[in-house]
C-alpha atoms as one frame of an Amber mdcrd trajectory, in Angstrom:
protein
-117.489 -30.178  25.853-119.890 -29.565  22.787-117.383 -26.811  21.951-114.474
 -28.247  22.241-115.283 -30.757  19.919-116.775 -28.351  17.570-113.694 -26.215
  17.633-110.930 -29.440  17.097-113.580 -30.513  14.092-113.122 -26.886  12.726
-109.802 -27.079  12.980-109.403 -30.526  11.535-111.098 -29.524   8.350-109.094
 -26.416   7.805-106.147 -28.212   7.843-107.344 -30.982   5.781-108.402 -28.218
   3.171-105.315 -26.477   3.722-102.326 -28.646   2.527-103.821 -29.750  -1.016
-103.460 -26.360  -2.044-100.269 -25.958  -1.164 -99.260 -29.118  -3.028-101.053
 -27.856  -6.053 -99.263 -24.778  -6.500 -96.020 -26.613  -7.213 -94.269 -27.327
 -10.593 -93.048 -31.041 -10.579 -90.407 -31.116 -12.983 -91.995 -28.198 -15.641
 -89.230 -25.821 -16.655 -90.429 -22.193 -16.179 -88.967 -19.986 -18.650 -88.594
 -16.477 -17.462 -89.346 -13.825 -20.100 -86.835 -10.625 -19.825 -87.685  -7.376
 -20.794 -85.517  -4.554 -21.397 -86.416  -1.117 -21.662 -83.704   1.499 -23.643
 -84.314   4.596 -23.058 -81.198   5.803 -24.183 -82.813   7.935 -27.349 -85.148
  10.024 -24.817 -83.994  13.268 -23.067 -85.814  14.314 -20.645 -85.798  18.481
 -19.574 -87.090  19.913 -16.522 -86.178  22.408 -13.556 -86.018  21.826  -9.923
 -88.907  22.632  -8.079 -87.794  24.487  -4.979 -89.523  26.310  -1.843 -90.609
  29.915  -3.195 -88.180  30.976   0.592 -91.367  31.505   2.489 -90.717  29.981
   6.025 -93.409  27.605   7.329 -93.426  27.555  11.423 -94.871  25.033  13.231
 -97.509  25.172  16.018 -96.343  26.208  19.111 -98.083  24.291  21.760 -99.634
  26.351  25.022 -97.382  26.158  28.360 -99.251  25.627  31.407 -98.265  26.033
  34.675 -97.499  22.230  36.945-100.453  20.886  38.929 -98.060  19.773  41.348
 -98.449  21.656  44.345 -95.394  21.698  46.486 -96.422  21.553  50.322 -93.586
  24.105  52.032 -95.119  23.553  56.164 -95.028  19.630  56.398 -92.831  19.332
  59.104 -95.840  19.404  61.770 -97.153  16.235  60.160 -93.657  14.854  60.490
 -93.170  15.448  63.708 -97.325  14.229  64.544 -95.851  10.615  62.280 -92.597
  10.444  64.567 -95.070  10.708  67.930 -97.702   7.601  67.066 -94.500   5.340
  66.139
């Protein structure tokens, strides 16, 4: 009981705290003006080369095979035949 109560006063308070700041945050009738900036970078060449592989071949790990743990029983018709009897 003590903890329900404690958890809905928690809760109460957060929520309380909560929504003025969310009313703060907004602008009521201010007009924001938006600065633009604009970069030229027409006047700037720019040189380089490609940067390539030097044709060395990377391989990746090949991972061990192992053989199945599955065991395949071949000589299960006795037990078949033993189910087919107690029925």
């Amino acid at each position: 009981m003590k903890r329900a109560l404690f958890a809905s006063i928690i809760a109460a308070l957060a929520l309380a705290f909560a929504a003025p700041g969310v009313a703060q945050a907004q602008n009521k009738g201010k007009k924001v003006s938006k600065k633009v900036k604009t970069y030229d970078f027409s006047g700037d060449t720019i040189d380089g080369a490609l940067v390539k592989p030097d044709g060395v071949e990377v391989d990746a790990r090949t991972f061990a095979s192992h053989t199945s743990l599955i065991k395949i029983r071949t000589n299960f018709i006795k037990e078949i035949l033993k189910s087919a009897e107690d029925l």
